[in-house]
N, C-alpha and C positions, 0 to 999 in steps of 0.2 A: 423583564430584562431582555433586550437584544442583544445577541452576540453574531458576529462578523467569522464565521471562518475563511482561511484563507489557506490556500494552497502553492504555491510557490516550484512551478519546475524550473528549469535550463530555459526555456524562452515562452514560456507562458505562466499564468496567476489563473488558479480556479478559485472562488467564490462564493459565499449563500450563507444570506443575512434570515436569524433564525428569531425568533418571538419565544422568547421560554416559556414554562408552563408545559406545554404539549410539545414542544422543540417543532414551532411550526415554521415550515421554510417561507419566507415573504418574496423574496427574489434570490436569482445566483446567475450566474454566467460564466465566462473564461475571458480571459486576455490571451490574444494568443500572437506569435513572431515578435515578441518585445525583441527590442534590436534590429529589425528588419525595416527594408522599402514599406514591405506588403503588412504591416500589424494593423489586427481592428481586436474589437470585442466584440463577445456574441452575449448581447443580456434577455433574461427570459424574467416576466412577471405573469401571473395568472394566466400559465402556458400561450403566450405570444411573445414569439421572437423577435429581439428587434438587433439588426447588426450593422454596428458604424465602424467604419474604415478612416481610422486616426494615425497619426504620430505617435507612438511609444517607444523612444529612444531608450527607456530605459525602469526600473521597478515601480522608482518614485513618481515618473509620469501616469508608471500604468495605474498604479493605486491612487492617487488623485483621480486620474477617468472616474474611477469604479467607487471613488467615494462620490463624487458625484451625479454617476448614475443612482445610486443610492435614494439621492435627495430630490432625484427630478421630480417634476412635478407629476409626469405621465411615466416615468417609468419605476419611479422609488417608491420606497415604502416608508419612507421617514422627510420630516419637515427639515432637521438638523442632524448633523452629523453626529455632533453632540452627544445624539440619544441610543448610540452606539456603546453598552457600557464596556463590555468587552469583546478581545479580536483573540480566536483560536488560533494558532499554526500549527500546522503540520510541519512536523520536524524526522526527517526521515532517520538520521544516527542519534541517538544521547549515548554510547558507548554502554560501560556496565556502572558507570556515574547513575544516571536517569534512570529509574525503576515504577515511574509513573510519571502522569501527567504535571508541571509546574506552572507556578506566577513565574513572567522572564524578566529579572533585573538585569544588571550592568554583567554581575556575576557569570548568570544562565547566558547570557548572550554571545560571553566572553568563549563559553566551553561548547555552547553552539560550535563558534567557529573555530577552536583546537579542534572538534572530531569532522573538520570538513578533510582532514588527513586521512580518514576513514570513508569517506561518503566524499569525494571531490567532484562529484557529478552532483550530489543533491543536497546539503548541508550551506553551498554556499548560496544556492539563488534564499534558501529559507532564511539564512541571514540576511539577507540583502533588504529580503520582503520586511522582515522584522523591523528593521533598522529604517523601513518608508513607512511603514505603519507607526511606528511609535513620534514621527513627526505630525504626522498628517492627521490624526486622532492622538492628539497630545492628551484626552483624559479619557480615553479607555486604555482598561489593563489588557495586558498582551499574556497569553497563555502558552506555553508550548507542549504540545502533544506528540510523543516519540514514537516512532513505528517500531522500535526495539525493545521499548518500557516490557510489554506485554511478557516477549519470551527472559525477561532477564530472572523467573524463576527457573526455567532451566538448571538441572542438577550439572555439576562441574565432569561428571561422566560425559556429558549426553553435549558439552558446548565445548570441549578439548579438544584438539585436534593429536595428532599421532607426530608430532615433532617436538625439538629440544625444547622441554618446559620452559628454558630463559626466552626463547622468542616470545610466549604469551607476557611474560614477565615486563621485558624491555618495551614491545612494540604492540599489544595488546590482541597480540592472534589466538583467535578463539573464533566460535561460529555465533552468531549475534541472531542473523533469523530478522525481516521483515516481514510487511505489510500486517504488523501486528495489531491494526487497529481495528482491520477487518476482519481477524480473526477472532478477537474479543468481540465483535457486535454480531458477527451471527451469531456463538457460543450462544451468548447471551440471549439471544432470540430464539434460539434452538431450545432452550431451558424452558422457555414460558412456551414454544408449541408444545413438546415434552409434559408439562405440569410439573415440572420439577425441579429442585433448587438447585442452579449449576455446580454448587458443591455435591451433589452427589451424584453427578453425569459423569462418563468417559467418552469425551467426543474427539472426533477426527475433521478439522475444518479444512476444507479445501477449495482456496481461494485460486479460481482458473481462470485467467485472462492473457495477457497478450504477457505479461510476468507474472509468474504463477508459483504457489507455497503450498503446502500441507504442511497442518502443525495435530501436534499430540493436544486436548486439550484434560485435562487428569483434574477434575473435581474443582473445575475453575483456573486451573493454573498451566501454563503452556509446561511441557514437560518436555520436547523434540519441536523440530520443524525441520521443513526441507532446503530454505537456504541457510549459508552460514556466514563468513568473514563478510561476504559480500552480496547480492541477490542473483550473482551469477550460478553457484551451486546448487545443486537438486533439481527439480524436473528439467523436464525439454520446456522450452516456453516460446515465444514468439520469433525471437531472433538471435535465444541464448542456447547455449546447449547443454546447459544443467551438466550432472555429475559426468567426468571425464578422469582419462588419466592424467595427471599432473605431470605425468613424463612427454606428455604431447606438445605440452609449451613450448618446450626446449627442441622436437622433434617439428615443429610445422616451422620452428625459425627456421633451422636451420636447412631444411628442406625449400623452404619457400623465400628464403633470403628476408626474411621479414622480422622487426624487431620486434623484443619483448611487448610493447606499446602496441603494436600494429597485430601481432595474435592475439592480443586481450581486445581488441576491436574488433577483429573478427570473430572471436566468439561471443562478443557481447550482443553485435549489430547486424551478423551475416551469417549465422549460424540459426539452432532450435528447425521449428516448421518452418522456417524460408528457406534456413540453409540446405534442408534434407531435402524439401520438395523441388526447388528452385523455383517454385511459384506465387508463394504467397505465404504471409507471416499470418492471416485470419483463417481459421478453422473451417469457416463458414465456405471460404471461395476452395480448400482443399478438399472438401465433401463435395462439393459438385464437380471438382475438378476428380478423384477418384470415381464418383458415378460414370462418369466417362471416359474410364479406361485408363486415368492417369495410374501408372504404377507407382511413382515417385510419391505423389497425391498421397496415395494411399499408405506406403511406407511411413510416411511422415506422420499420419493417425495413427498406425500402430505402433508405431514406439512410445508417440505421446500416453494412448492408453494404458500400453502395458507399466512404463513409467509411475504412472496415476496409481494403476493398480499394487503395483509392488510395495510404494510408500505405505498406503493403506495397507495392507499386511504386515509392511513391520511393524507401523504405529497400532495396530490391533495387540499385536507378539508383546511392544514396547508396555502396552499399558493394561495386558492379559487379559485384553476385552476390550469392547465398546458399546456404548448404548444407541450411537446413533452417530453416521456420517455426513456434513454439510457439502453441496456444493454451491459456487457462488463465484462472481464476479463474469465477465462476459462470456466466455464459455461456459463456464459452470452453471450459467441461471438461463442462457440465449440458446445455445445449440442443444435442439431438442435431439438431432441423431445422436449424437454424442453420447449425453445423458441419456439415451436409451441402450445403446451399446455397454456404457459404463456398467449402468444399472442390473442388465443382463450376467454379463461376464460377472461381478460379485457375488449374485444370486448363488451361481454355483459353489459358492464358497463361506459364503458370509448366513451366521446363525438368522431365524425366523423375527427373533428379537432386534437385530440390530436395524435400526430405521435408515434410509435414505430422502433429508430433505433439501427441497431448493430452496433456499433462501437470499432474498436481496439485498446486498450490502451497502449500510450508508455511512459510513466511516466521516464523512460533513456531518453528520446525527450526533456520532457520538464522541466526536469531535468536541460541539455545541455543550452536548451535555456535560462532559470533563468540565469544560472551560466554566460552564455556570458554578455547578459543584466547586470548583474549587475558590473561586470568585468570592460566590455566598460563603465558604465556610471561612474564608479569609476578614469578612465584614462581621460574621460571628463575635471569630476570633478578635476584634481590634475590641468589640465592644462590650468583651468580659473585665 
């Protein structure tokens, strides 16, 4: 079986066409400035790059390119599009609806696009993609994949917020918790380096990149995580400033003459390690820029750390132990000072037993494998 995942942001489409069995990757690339003068795509097949600089006005253009690279002669991996049985998405909100992976009819597509009220940065390009997909490969099944599914076992303690009950009621606030897919596929991975059934792990997964989460994961099942209503909560991250006081919305308007709109931009997009440092939102250019004296540099590591560390202490307290700590995604698996520092500063604290490993995250993997799984057990199903 081949399955297509797809990836769907604000002005690019990631990609990679999987051969099931072994969830082997055939090709993948990105679309990237859909909407722009400047759009191309960058496609990769048995690690050679090849990048054409096209016309992408818009989802349905770009996914047409990209089924057609597909089929090229020299760059695909497939004769007909055809042989595409089904397409993953990635689907950043399902609210507390979605609690695993689904087949997308008229229904799912419909509640896709009600919780783009929740997710209006990322809910709608994945509709958009959905809604090019399901023309363009008129018979493969479309699958949607939520980055929320994972943490919706969260106990109703631990996803509350400290406001009038009726606000969750009417308007659905609560802390929801992303990039849940990666945090499921290391768990998972972490269990089999371990030797042991993720039902009887307590792991702490910490996904560090440019947006960055820690979640609790309790015998398979997310129990806490670091973001909540939205992925702006919890750590310092790239350009976000994680947990703050809520009294500061109201205090940098009216200080800075700046609307509610325009602080939520500010701390989404000019705040975190760029806002602190004033130099750079990658961990990488702040490590060298601190070896040399940057003070700023350096402030902006330490709070990240200490940050890192503290969650990891509560989700230990939260879950009165742990067997073993992940890190992962671009900091978490790339910056070796980092994870040396990290590693160190625990040691002082963290039991003999509890592990620290690196692991790579392929959330297009398991993406892939959802979508077969569900696929397969749906053909089961028709023909009992």
């Amino acid at each position: 079986m081949n399955i297509l995942v797809v990836n769907c942001g604000s002005s690019s489409i990631k990609y990679q066409l999987f051969q099931m069995g072994k969830a082997v990757s055939l090709v993948s690339g990105i679309a990237e400035k859909i909407g722009m003068d400047d759009s191309y795509i960058v496609h990769q097949k048995d690690k050679n790059t090849h990048k054409i600089k096209l016309a992408l006005p818009d989802y349905f253009s770009a996914i047409e390119k990209i089924a057609g690279l597909l089929t090229d002669a020299q760059w695909g991996a497939l004769s007909d599009k055809r042989e595409i049985n089904a397409i993953g998405h990635r689907v950043v909100h399902g609210g507390e609806e979605f609690k695993s992976s689904v087949v997308i009819d008229e229904k799912v597509l419909d509640r896709i696009k009600f919780y783009s009220k929740l997710a209006p940065l990322h809910n709608p390009p994945a509709y958009n993609g959905i809604k090019a997909t399901m023309k363009i490969f008129p018979q493969s099944r479309q699958v949607a994949v939520f980055d929320t599914a994972f943490h919706q076992t969260m106990p109703e303690y631990a996803f509350m917020y400290g406001l009038p009950y009726k606000l969750y009621t009417k308007y659905c606030i609560r802390r929801y918790g992303f990039h849940g897919t990666s945090h499921r596929y290391v768990a998972g991975a972490a269990a089999e380096i371990l030797g042991k059934p993720l039902q009887k792990l307590k792991l702490i997964t910490c996904h560090l990149g440019n947006g960055c989460s820690i979640t609790a994961v309790e015998y398979g099942k997310s129990v806490d995580t670091s973001m909540g209503f939205t992925p702006l909560e919890g750590l310092l991250m790239g350009t976000r400033c994680g947990d703050i006081d809520p009294a500061l919305v109201g205090y940098i308007a009216e200080k800075e003459k700046l609307t509610i709109k325009q602080v939520t931009e500010l701390m989404n997009r000019k705040s975190g390690l760029l806002g602190l440092s004033g130099v750079s939102n990658d961990m990488r250019d702040l490590m060298r820029c601190a070896e040399e004296g940057n003070a700023r540099a350096q402030l902006a590591i330490d709070v990240f750390v200490y940050r890192v560390k503290k969650y990891i202490g509560a989700y230990i307290a939260a879950m009165n132990g742990a067997d073993a700590i992940i890190l992962t995604a671009g900091i978490g698996e790339n910056v070796v000072v980092f994870k040396k520092r990290l590693t160190k500063e625990l040691s002082n604290v963290l039991r003999d037993e509890i592990k620290i490993l690196t692991i790579h995250t392929e959330e297009e993997r398991l993406i892939a494998i959802d979508t077969f799984e569900i696929v397969k057990d749906a053909d089961e199903g028709s023909r009992k």
